[in-house]
N, C-alpha and C positions, 0 to 999 in steps of 0.2 A: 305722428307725434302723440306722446300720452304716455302714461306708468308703464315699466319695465318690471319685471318679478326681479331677476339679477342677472351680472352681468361685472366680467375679471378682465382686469387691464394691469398694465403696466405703466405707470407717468416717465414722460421722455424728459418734459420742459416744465418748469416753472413757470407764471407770467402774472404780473399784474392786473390784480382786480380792479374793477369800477369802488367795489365797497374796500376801506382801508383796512376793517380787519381780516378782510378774507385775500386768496390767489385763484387763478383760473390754472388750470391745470392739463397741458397737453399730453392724453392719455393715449393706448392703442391696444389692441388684442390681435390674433395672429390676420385677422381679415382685414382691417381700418381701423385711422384713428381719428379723435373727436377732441371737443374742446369741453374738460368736466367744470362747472361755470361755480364760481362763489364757496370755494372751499374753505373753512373757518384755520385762519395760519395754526392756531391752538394743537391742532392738531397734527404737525410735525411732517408731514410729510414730505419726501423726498423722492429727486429722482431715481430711476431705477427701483422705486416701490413697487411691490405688486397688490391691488385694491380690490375687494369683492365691493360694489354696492348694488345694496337688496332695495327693490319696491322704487327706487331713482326716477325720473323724469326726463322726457326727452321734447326738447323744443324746437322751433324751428323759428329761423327769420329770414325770410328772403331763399335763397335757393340753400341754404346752411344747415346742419343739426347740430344741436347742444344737448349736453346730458347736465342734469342738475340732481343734486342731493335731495331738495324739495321737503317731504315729509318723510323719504326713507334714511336709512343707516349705510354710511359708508366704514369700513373697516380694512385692517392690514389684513393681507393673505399671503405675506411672505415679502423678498426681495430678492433682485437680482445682484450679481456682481461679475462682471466682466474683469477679465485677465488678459491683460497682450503680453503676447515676447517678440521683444528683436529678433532676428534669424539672420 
């Protein structure tokens, strides 16, 4: 656990915070995914986002890891969109 330089995900899930103006955010990249902790709602984000965050934070509790904003910049890096058809 400790700073991250960066680091691009995708958010799958929404989920409520501990703090009311922020969300926890279940996020993943092609290898795992994590739980990005205390993200401020201000900031829009949805699922199917794609997120760069530079310099973030990684914590840990018990056998678990958390990624947190901390004192770095998270930002949009795109978004996905999924299309089905019936056959």
């Amino acid at each position: 656990p400790g700073p991250i330089p960066q680091c691009r995900f995708m958010v799958l899930e929404k989920r409520q915070s501990q703090e009311k103006e922020n969300e926890d955010l279940w996020v993943a990249d092609e290898t795992a995914s994590i739980l990005l902790l205390d993200v401020p709602t201000y900031l829009g984000v949805e699922e199917g986002d794609l997120l760069k965050l530079q310099k973030g934070e990684v914590l840990q509790d018990d056998s678990r890891l958390f990624l947190r904003i901390g004192h770095g910049q998270l930002q949009r890096d795109g978004f996905l969109t999924l299309l089905f058809k019936e056959t």
